[in-house]
DSSP file (Angstrom, degrees, kcal/mol; ACC not computed):
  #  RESIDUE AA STRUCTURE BP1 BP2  ACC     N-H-->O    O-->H-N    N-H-->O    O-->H-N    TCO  KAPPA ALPHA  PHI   PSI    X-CA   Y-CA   Z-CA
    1    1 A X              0   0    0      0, 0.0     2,-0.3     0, 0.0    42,-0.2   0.000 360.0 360.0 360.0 144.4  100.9   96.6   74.8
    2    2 A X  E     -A   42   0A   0     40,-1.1    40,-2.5    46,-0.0     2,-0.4  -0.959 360.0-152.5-138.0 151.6  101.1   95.6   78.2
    3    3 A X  E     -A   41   0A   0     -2,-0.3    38,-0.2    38,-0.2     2,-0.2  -0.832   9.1-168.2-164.6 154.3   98.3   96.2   81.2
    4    4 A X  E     -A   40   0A   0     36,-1.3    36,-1.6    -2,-0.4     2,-0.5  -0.376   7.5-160.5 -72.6 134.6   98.0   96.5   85.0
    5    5 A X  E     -A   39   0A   0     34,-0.2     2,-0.4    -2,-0.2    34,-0.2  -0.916  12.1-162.0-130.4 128.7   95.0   96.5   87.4
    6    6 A X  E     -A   38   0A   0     32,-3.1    32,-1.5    -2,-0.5     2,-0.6  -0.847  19.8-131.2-114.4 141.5   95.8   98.0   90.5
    7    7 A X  E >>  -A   37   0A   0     -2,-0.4     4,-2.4    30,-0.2     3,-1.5  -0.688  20.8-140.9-100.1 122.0   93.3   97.1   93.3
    8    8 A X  T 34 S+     0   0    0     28,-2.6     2,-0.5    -2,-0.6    -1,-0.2   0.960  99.2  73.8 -37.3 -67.1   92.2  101.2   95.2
    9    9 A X  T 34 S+     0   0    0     27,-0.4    -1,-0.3     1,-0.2     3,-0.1   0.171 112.7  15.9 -68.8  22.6   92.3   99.6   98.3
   10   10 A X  T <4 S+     0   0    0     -3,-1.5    -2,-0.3    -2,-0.5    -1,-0.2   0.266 120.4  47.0-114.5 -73.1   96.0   99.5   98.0
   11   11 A X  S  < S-     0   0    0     -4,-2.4     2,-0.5    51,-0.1    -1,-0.4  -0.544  81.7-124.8 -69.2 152.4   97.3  101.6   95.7
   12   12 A X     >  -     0   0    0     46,-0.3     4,-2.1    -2,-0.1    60,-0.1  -0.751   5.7-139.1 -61.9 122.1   96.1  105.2   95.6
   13   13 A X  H  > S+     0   0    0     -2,-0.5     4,-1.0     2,-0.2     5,-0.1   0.726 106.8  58.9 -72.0 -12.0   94.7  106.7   92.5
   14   14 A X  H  > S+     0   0    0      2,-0.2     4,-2.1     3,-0.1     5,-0.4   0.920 108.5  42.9 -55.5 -62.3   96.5  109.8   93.3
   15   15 A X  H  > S+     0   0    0      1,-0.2     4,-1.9     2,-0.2    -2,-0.2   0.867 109.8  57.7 -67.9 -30.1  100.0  107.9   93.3
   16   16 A X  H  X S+     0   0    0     -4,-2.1     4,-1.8     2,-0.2    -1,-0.2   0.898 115.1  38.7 -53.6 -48.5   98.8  106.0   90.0
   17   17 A X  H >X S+     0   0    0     -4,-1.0     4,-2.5    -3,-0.3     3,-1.6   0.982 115.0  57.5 -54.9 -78.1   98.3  109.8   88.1
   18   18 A X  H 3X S+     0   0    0     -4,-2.1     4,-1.7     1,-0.2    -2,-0.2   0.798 108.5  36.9 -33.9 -68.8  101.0  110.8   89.6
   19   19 A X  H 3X S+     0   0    0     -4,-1.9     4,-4.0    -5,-0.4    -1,-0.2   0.906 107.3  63.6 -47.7 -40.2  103.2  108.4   88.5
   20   20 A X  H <X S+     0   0    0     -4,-1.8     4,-2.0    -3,-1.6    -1,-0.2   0.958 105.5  54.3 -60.5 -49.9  101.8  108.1   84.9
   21   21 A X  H  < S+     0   0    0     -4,-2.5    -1,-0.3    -5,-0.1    -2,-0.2   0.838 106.3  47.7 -59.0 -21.5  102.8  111.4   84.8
   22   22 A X  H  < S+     0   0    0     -4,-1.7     3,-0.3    -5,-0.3    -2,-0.2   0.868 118.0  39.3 -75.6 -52.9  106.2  110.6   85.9
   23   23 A X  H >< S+     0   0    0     -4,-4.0     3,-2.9     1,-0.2     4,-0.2   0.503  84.9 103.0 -81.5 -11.7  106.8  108.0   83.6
   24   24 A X  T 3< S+     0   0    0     -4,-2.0    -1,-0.2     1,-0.3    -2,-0.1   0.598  75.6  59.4 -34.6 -32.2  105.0  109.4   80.6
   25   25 A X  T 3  S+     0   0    0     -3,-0.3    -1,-0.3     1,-0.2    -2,-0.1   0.729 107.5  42.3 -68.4 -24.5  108.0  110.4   78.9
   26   26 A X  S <  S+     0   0    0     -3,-2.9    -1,-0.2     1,-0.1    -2,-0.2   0.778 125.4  21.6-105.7 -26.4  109.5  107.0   78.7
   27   27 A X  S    S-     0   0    0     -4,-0.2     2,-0.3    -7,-0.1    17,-0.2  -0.746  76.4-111.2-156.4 169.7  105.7  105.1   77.6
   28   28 A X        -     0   0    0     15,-0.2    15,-4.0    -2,-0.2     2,-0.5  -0.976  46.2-167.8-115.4 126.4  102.9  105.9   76.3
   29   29 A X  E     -B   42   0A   0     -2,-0.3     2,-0.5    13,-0.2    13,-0.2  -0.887  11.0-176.6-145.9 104.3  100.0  105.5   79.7
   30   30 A X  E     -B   41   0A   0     11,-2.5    11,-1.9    -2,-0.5     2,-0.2  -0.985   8.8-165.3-108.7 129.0   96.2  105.5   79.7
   31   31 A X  E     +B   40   0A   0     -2,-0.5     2,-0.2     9,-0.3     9,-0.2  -0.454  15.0 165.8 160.3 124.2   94.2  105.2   83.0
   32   32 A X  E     -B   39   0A   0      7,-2.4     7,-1.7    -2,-0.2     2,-0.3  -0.797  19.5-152.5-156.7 141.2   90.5  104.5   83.5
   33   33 A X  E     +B   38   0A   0     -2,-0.2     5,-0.2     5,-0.2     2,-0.1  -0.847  22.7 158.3-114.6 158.0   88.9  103.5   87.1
   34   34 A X        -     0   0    0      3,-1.1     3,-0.3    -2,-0.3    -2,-0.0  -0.532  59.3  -0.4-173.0  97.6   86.1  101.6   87.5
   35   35 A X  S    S-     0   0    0      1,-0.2     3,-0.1    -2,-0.1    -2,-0.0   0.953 127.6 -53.0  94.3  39.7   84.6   99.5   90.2
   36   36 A X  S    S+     0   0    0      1,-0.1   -28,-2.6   -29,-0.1   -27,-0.4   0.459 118.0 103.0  28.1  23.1   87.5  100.3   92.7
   37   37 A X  E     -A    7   0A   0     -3,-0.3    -3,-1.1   -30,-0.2     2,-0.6  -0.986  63.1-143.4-116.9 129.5   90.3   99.2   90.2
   38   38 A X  E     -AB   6  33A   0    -32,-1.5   -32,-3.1    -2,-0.3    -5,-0.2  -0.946   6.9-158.9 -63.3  89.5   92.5  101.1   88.3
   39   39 A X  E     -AB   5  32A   0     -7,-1.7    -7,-2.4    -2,-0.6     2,-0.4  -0.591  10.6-169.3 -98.7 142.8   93.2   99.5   84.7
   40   40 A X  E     -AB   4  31A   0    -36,-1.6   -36,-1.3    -2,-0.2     2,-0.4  -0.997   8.3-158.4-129.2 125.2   96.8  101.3   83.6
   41   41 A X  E     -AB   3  30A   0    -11,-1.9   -11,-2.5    -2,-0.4     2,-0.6  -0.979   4.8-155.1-104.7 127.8   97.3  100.3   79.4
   42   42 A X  E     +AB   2  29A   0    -40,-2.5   -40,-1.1    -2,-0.4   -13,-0.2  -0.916  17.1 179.0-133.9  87.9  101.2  100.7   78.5
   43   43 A X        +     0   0    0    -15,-4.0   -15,-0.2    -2,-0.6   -14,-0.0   0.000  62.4  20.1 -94.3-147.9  101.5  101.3   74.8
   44   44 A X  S    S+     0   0    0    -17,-0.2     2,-0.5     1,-0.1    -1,-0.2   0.687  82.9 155.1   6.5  92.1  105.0  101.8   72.8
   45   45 A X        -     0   0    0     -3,-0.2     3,-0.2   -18,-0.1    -1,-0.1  -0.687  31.4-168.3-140.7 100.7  106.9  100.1   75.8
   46   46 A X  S    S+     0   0    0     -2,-0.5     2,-0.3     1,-0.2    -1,-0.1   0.742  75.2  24.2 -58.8 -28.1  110.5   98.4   74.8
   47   47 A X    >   -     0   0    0      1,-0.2     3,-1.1     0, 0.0    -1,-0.2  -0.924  65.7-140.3-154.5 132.3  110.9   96.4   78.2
   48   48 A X  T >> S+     0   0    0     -2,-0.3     3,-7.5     1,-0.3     4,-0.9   0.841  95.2  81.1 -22.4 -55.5  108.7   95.4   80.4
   49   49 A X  H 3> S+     0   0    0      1,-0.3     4,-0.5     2,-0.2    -1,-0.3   0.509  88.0  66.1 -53.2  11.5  110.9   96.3   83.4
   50   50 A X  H <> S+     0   0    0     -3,-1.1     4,-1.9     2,-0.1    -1,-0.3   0.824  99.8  48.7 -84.7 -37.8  109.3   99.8   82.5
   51   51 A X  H <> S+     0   0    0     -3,-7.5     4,-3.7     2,-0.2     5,-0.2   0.960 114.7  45.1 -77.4 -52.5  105.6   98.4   83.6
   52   52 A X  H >X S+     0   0    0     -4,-0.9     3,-3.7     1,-0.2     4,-1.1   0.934 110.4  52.5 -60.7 -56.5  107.0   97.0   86.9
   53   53 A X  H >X S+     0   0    0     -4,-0.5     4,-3.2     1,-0.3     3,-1.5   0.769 107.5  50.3 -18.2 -64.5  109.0  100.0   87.9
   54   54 A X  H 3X S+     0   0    0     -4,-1.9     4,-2.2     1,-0.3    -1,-0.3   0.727 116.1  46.8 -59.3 -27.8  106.1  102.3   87.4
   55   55 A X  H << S+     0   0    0     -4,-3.7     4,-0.4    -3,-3.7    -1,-0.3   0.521 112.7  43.9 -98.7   4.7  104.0   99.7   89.8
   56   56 A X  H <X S+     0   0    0     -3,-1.5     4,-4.4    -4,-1.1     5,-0.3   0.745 116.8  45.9 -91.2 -18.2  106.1   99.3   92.2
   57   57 A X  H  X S+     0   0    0     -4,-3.2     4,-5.3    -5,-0.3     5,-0.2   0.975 114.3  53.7 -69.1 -32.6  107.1  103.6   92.4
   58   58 A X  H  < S+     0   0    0     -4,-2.2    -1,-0.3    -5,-0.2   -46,-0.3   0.912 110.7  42.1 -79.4 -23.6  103.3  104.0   92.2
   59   59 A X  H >> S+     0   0    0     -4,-0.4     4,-1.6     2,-0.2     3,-0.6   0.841 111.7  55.9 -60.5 -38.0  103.0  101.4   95.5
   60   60 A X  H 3X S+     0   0    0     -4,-4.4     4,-2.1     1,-0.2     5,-0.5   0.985 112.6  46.2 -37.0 -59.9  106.1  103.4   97.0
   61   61 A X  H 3< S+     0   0    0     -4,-5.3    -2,-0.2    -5,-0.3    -1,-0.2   0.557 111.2  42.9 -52.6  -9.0  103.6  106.2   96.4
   62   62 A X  H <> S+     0   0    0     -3,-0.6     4,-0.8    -4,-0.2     3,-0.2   0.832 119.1  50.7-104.5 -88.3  100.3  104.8   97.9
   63   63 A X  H >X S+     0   0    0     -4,-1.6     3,-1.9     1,-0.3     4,-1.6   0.594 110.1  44.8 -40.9 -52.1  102.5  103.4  101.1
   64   64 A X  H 3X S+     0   0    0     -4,-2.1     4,-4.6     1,-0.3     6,-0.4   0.941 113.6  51.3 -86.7 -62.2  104.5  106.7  102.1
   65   65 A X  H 34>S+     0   0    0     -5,-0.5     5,-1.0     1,-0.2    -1,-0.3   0.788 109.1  50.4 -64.2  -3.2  101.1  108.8  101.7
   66   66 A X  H X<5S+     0   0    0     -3,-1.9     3,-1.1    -4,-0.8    -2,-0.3   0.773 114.1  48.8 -84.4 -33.1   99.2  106.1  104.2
   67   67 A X  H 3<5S+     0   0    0     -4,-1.6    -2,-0.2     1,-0.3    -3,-0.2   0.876 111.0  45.4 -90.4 -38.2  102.3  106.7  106.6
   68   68 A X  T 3<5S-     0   0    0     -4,-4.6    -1,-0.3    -5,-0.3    -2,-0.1   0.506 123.6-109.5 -87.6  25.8  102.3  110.5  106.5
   69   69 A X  T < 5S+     0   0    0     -3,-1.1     2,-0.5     1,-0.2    -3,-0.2   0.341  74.3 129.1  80.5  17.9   98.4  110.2  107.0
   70   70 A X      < -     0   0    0     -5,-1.0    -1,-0.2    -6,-0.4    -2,-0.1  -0.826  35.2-176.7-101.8 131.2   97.3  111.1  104.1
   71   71 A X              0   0    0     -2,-0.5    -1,-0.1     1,-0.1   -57,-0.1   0.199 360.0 360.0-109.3   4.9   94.2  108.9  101.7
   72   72 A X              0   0    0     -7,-0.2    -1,-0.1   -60,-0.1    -2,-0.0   0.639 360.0 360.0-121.6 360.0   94.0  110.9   98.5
């Protein structure tokens, strides 16, 4: 089991779903905010290099929706 906290005021919690959805297939991905953080828990996961992927596509995700103006 591996897990993330991703800080709001960077990443989006839209692009966090989103991506949990994306990656669902490959890990098994539970979510809970709290306190402007986003804890992501990564069960059945065979290589790490799964966890970073998913946090850098969900910061891809965050940055690209700040640049087309969008905050949710």
């Amino acid at each position: 089991m591996h897990k993330r906290v991703y800080d709001l005021g960077l990443y989006l919690d839209s692009a966090i779903s989103e991506t949990a959805d994306a990656y669902g297939e490959l890990m098994a991905i539970s979510l809970s905010t709290e306190n402007g953080t986003t804890t992501a828990t990564f069960d059945n996961v065979e290589d790490a290099m799964y966890v970073d992927a998913f946090s850098n596509h969900a910061l891809f995700l965050s940055i690209q929706a700040y640049r087309d103006g969008s905050e949710a």
